[in-house]
PDB file of N, CA, C, O and CB in Angstrom:
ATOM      1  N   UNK A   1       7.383  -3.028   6.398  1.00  0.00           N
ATOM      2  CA  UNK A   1       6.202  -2.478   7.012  1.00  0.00           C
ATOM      3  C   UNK A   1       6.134  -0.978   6.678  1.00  0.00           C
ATOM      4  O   UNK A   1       7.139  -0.526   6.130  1.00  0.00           O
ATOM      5  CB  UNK A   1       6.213  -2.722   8.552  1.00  0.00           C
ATOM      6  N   UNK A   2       5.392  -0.360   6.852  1.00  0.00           N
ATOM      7  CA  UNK A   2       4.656   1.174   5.593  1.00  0.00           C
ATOM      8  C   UNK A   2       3.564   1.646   6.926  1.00  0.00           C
ATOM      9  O   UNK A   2       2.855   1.054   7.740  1.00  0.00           O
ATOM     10  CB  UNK A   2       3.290   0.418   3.381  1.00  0.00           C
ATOM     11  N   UNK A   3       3.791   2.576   6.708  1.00  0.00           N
ATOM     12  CA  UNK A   3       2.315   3.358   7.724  1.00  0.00           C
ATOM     13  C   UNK A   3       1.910   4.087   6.337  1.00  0.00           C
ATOM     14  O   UNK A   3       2.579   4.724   5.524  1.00  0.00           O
ATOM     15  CB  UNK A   3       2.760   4.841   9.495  1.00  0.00           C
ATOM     16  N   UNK A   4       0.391   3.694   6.403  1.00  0.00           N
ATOM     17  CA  UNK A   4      -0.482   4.029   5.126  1.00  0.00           C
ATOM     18  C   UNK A   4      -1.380   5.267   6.183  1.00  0.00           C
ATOM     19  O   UNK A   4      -1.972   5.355   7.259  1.00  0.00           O
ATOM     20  CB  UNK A   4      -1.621   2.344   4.283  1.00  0.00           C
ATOM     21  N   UNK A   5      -0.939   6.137   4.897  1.00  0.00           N
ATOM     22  CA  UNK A   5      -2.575   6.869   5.443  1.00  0.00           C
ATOM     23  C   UNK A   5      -3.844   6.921   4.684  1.00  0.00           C
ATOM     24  O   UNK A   5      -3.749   7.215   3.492  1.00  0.00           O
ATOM     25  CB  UNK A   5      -2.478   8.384   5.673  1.00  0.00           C
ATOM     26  N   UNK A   6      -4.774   6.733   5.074  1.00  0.00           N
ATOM     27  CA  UNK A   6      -5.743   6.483   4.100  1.00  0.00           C
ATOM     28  C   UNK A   6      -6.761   7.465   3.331  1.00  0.00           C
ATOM     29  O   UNK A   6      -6.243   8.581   3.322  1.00  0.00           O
ATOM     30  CB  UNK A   6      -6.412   5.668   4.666  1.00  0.00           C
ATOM     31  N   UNK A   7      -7.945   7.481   2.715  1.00  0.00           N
ATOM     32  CA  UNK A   7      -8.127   8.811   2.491  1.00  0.00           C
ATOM     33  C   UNK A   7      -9.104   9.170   3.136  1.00  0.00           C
ATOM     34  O   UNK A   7      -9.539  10.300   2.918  1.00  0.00           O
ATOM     35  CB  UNK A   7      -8.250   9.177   1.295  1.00  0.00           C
ATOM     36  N   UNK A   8      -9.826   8.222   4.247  1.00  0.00           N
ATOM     37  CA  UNK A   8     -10.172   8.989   5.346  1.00  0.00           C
ATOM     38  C   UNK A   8      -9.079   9.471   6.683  1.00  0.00           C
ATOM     39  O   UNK A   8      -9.418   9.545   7.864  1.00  0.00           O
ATOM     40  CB  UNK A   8     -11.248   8.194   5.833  1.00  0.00           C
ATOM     41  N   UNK A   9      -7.984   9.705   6.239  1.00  0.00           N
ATOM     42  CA  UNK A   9      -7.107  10.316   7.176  1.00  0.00           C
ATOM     43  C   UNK A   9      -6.907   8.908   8.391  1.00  0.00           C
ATOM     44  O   UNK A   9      -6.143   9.063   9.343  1.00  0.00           O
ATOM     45  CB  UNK A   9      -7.919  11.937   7.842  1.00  0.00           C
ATOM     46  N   UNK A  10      -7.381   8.099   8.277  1.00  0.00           N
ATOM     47  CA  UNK A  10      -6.626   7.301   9.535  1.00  0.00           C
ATOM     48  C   UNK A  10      -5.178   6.924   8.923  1.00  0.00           C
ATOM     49  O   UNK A  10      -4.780   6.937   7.758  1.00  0.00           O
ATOM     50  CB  UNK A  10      -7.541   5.721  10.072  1.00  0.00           C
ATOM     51  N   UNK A  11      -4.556   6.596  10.093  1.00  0.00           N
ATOM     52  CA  UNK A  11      -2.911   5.507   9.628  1.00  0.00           C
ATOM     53  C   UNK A  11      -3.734   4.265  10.080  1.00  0.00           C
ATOM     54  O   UNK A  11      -4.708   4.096  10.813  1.00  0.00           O
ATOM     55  CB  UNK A  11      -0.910   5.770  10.833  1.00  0.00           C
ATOM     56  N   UNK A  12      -2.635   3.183   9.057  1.00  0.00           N
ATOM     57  CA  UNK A  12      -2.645   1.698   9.755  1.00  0.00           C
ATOM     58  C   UNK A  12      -1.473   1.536   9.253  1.00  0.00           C
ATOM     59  O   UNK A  12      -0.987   2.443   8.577  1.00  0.00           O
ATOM     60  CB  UNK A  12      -3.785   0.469   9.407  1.00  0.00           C
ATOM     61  N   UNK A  13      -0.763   0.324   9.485  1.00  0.00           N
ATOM     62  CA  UNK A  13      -0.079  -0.335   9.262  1.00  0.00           C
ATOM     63  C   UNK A  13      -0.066  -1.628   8.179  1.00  0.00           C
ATOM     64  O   UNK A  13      -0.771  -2.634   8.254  1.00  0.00           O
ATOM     65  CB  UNK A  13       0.055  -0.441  10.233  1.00  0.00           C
ATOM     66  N   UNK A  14       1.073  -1.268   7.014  1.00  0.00           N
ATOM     67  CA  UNK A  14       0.602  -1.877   6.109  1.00  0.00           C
ATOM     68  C   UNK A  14       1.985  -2.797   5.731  1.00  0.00           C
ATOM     69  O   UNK A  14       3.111  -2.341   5.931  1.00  0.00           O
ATOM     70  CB  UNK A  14      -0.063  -0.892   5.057  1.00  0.00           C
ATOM     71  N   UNK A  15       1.787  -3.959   5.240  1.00  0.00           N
ATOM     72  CA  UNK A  15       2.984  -4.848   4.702  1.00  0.00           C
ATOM     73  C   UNK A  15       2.635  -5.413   3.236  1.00  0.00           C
ATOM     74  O   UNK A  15       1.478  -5.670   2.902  1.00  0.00           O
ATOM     75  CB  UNK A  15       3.270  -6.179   5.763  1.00  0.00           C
ATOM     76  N   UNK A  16       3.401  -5.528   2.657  1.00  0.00           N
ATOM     77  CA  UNK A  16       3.876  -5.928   1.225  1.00  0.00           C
ATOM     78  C   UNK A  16       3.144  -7.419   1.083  1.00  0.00           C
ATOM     79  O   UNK A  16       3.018  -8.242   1.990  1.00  0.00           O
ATOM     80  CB  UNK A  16       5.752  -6.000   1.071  1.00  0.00           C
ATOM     81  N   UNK A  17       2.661  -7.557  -0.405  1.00  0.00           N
ATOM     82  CA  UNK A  17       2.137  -9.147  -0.563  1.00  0.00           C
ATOM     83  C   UNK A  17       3.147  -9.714  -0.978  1.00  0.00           C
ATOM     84  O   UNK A  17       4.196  -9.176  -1.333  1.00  0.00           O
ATOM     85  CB  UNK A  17       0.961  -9.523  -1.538  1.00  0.00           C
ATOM     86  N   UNK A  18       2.779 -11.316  -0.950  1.00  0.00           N
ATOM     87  CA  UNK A  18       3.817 -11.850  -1.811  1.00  0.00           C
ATOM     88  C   UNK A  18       4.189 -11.445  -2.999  1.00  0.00           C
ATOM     89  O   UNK A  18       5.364 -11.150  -3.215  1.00  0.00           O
ATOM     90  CB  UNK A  18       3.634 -12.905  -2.018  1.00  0.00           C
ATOM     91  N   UNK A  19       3.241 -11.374  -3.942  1.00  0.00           N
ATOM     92  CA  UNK A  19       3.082 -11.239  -5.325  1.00  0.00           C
ATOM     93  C   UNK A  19       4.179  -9.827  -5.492  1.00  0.00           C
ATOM     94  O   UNK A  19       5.140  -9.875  -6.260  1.00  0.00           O
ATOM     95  CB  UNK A  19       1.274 -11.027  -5.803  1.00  0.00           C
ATOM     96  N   UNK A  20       3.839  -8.515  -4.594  1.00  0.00           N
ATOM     97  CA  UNK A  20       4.637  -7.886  -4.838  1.00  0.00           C
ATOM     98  C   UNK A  20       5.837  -8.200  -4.483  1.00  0.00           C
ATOM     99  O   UNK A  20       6.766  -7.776  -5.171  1.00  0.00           O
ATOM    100  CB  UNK A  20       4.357  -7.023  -4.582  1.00  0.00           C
ATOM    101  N   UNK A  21       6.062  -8.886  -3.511  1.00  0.00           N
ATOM    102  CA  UNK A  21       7.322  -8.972  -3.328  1.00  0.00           C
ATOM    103  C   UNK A  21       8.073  -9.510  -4.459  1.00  0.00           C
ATOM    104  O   UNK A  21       9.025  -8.920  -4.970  1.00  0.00           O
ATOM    105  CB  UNK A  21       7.518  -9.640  -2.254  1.00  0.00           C
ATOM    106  N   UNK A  22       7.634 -10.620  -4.829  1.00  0.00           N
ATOM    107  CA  UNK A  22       8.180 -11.781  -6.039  1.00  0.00           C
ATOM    108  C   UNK A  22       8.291 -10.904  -6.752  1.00  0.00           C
ATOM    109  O   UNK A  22       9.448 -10.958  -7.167  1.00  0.00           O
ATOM    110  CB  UNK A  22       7.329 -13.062  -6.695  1.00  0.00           C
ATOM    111  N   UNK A  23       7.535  -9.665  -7.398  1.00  0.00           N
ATOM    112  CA  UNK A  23       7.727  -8.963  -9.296  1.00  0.00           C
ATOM    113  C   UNK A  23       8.677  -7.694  -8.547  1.00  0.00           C
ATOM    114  O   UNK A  23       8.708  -6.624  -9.155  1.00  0.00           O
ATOM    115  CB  UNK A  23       5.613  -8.117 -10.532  1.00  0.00           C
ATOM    116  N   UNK A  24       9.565  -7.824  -7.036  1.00  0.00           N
ATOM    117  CA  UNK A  24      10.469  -6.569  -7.448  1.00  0.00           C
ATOM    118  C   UNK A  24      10.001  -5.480  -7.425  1.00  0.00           C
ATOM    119  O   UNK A  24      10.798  -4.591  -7.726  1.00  0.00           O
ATOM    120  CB  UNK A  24      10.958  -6.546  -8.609  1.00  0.00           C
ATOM    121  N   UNK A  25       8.535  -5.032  -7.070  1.00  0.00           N
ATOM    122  CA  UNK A  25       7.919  -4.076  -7.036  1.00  0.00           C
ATOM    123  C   UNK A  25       8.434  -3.036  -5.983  1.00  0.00           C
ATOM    124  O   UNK A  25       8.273  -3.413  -4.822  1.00  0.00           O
ATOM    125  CB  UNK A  25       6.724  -4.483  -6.925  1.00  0.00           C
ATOM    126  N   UNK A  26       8.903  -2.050  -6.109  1.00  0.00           N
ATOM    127  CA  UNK A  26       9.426  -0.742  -5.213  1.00  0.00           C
ATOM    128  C   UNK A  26       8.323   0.004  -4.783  1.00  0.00           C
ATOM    129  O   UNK A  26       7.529   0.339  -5.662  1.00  0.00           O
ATOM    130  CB  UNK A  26      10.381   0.303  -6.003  1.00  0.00           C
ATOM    131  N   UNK A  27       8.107   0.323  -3.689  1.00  0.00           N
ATOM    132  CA  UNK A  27       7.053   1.399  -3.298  1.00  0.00           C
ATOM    133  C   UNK A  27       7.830   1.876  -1.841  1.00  0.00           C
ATOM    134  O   UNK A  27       8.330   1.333  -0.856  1.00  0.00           O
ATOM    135  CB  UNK A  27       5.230   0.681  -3.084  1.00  0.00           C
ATOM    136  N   UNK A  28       7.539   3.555  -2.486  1.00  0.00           N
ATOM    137  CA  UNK A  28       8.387   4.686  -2.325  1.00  0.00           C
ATOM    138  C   UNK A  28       7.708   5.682  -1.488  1.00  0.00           C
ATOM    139  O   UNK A  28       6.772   6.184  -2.111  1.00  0.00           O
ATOM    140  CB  UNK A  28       8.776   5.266  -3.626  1.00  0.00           C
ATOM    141  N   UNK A  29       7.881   6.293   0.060  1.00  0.00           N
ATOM    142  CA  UNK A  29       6.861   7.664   0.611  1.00  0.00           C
ATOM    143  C   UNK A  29       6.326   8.669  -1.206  1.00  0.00           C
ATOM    144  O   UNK A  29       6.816   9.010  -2.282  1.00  0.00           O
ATOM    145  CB  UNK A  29       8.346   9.152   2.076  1.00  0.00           C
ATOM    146  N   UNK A  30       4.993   8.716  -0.401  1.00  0.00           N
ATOM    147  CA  UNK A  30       4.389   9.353  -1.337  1.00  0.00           C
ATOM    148  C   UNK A  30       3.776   8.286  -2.840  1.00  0.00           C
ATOM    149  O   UNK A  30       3.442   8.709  -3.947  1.00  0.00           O
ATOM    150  CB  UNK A  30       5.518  10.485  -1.659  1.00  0.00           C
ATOM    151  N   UNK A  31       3.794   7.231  -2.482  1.00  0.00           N
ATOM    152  CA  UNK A  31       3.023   6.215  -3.479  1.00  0.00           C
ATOM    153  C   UNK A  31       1.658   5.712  -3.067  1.00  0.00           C
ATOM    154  O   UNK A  31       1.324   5.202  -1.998  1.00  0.00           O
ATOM    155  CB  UNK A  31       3.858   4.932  -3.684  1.00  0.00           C
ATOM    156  N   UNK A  32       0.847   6.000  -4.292  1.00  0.00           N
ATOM    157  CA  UNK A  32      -0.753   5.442  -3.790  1.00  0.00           C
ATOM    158  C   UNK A  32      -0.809   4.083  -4.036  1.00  0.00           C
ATOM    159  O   UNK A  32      -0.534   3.721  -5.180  1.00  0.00           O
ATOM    160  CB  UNK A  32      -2.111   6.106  -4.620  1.00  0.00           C
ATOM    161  N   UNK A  33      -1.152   3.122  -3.079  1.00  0.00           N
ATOM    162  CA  UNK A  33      -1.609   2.299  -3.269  1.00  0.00           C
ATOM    163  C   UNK A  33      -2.998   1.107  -2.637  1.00  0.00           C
ATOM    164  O   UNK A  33      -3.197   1.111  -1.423  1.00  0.00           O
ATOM    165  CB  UNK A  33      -0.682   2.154  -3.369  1.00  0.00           C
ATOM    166  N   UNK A  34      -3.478   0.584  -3.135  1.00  0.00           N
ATOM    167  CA  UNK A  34      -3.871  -0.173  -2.864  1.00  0.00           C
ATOM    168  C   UNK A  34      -3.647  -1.628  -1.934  1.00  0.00           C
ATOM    169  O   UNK A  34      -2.885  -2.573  -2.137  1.00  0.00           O
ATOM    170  CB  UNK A  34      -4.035  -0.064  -3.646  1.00  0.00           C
ATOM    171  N   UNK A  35      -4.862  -1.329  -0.593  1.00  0.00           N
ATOM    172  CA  UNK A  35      -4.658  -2.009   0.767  1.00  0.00           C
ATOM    173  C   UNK A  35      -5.848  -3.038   0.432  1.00  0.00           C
ATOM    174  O   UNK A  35      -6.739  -2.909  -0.409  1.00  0.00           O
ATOM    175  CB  UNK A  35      -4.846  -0.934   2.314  1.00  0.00           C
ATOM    176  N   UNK A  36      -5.622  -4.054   1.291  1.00  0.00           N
ATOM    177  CA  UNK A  36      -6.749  -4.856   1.621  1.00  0.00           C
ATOM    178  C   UNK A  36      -6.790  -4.455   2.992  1.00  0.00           C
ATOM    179  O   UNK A  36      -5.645  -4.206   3.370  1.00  0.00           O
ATOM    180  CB  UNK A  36      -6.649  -6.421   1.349  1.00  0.00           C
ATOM    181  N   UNK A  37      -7.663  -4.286   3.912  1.00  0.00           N
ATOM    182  CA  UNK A  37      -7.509  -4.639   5.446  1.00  0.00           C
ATOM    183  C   UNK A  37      -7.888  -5.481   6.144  1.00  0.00           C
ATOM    184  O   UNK A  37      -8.826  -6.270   6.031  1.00  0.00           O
ATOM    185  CB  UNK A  37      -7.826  -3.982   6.093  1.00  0.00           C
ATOM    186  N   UNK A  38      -7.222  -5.346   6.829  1.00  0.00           N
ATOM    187  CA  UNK A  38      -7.855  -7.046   7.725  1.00  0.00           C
ATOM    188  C   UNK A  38      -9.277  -7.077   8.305  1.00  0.00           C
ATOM    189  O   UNK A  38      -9.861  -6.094   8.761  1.00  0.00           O
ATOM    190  CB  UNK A  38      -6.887  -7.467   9.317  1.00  0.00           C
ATOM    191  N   UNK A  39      -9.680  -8.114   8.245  1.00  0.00           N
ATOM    192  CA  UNK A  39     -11.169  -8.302   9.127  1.00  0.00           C
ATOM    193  C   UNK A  39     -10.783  -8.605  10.466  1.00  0.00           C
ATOM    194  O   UNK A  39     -11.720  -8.497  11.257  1.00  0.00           O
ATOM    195  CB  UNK A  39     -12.233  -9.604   8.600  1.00  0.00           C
ATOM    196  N   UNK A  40      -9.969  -8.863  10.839  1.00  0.00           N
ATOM    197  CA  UNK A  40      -9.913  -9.141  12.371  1.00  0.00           C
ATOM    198  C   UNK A  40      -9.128  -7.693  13.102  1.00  0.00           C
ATOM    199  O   UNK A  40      -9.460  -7.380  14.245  1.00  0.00           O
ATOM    200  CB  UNK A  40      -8.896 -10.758  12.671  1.00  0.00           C
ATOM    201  N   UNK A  41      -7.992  -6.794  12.281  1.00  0.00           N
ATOM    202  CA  UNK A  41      -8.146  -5.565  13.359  1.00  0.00           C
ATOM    203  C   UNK A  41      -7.292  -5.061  12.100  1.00  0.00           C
ATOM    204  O   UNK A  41      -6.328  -5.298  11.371  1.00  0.00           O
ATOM    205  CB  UNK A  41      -7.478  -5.563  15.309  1.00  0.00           C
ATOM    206  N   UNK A  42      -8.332  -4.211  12.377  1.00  0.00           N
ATOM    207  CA  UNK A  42      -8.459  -2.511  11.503  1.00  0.00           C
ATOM    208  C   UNK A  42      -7.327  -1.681  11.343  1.00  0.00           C
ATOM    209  O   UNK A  42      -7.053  -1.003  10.353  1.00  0.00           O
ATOM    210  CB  UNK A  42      -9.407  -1.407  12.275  1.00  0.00           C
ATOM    211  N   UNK A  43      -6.691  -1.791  12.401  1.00  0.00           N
ATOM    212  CA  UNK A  43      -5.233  -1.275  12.311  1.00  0.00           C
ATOM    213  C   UNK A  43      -4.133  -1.877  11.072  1.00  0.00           C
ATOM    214  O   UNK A  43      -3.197  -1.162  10.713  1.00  0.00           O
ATOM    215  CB  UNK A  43      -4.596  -1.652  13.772  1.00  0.00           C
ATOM    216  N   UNK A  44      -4.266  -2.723  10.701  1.00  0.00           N
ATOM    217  CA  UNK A  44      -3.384  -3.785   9.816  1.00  0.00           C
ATOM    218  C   UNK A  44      -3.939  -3.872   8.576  1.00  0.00           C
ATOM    219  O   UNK A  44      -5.136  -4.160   8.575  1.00  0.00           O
ATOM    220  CB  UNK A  44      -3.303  -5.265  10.372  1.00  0.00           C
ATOM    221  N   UNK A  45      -3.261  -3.658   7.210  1.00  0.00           N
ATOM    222  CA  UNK A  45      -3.398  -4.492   6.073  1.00  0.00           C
ATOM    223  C   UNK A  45      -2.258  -4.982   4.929  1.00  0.00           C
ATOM    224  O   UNK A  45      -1.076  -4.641   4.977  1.00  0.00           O
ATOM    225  CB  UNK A  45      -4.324  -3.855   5.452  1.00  0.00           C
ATOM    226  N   UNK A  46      -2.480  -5.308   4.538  1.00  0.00           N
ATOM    227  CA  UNK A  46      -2.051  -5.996   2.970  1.00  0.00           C
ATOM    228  C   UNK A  46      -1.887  -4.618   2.047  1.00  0.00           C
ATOM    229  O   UNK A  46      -2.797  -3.825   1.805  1.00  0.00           O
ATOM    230  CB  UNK A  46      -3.525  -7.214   2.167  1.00  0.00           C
ATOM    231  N   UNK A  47       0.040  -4.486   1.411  1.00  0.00           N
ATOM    232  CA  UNK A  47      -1.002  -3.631   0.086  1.00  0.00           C
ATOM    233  C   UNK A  47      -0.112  -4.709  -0.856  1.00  0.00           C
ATOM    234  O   UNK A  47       1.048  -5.108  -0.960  1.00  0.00           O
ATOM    235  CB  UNK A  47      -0.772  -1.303  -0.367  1.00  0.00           C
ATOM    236  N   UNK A  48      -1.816  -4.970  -1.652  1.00  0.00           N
ATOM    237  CA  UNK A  48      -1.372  -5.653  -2.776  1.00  0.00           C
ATOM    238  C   UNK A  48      -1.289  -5.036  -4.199  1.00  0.00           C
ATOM    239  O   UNK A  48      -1.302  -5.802  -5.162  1.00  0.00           O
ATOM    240  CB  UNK A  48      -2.135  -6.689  -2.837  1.00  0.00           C
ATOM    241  N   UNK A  49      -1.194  -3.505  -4.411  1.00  0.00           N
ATOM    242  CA  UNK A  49      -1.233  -3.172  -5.406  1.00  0.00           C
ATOM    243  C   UNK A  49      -0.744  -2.068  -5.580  1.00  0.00           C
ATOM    244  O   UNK A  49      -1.504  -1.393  -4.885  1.00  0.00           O
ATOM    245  CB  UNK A  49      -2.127  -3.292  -5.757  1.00  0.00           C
ATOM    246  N   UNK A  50       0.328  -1.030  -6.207  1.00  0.00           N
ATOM    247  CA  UNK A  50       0.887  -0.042  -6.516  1.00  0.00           C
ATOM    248  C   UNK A  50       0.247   0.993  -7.248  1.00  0.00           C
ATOM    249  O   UNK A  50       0.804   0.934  -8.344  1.00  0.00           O
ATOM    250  CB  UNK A  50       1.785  -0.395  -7.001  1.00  0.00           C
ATOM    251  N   UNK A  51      -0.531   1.840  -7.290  1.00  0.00           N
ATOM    252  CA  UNK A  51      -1.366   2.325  -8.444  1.00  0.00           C
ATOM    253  C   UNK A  51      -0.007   3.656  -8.534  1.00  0.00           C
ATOM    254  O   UNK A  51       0.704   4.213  -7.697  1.00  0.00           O
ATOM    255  CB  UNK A  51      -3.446   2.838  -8.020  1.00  0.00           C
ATOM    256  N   UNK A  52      -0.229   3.763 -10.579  1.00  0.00           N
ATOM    257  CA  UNK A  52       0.249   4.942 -11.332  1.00  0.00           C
ATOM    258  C   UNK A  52       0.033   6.239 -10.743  1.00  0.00           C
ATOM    259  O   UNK A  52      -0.856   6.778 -10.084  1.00  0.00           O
ATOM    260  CB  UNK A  52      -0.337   4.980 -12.587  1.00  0.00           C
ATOM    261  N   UNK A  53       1.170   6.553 -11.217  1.00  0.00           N
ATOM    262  CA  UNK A  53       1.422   8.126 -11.336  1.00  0.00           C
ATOM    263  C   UNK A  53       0.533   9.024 -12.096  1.00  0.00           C
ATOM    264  O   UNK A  53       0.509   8.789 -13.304  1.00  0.00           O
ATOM    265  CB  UNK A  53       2.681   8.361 -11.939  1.00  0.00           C
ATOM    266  N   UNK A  54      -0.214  10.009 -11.674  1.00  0.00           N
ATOM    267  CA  UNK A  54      -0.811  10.180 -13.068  1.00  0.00           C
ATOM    268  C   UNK A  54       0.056  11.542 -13.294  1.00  0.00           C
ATOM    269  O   UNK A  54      -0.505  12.272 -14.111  1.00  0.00           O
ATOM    270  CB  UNK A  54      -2.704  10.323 -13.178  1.00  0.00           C
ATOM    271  N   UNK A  55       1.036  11.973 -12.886  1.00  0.00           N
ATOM    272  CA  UNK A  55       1.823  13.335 -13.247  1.00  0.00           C
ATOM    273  C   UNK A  55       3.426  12.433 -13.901  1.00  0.00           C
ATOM    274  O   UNK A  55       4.430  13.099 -14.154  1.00  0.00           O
ATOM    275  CB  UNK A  55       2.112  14.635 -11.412  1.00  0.00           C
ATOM    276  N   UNK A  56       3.408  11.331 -14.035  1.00  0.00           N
ATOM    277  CA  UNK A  56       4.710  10.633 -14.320  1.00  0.00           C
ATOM    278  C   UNK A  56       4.982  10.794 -15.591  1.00  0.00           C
ATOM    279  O   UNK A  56       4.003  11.180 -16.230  1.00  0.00           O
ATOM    280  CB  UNK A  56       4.759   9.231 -14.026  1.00  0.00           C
ATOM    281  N   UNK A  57       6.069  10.624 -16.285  1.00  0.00           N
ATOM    282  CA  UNK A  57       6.095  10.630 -17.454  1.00  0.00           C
ATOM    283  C   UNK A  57       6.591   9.555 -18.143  1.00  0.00           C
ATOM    284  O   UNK A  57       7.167   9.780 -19.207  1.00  0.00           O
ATOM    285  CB  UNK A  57       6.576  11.542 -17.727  1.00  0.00           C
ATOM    286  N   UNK A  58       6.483   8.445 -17.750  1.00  0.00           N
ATOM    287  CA  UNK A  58       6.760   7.214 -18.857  1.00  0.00           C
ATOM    288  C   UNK A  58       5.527   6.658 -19.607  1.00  0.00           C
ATOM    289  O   UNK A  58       5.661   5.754 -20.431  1.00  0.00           O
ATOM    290  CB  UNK A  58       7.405   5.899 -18.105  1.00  0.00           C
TER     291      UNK A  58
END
């Protein structure tokens, strides 16, 4: 579980998908990623997606 902040400044509470879980995917304080949120309460979502670094160097 992850407290996301978003970029309208709220927190929610966010948990890992399967998919990420299965590919081993690491996500680290200070990683942008991509949430789904729930339709039933706003506080809660999904992140199903890790987005790049754009200052990284690989």
């Amino acid at each position: 579980m992850f407290r996301v902040r978003l970029d309208n400044e709220d927190l929610i509470l966010g948990y890992v998908s399967g998919r990420i879980r299965r590919s081993f995917i690491r996500i680290l304080t200070g990683d942008r990623v991509k949430i789904e949120v729930s339709r039933y309460d706003s506080t809660r979502g999904r992140i199903i997606y890790r987005l790049r670094n754009k200052d990284s160097t690989d």
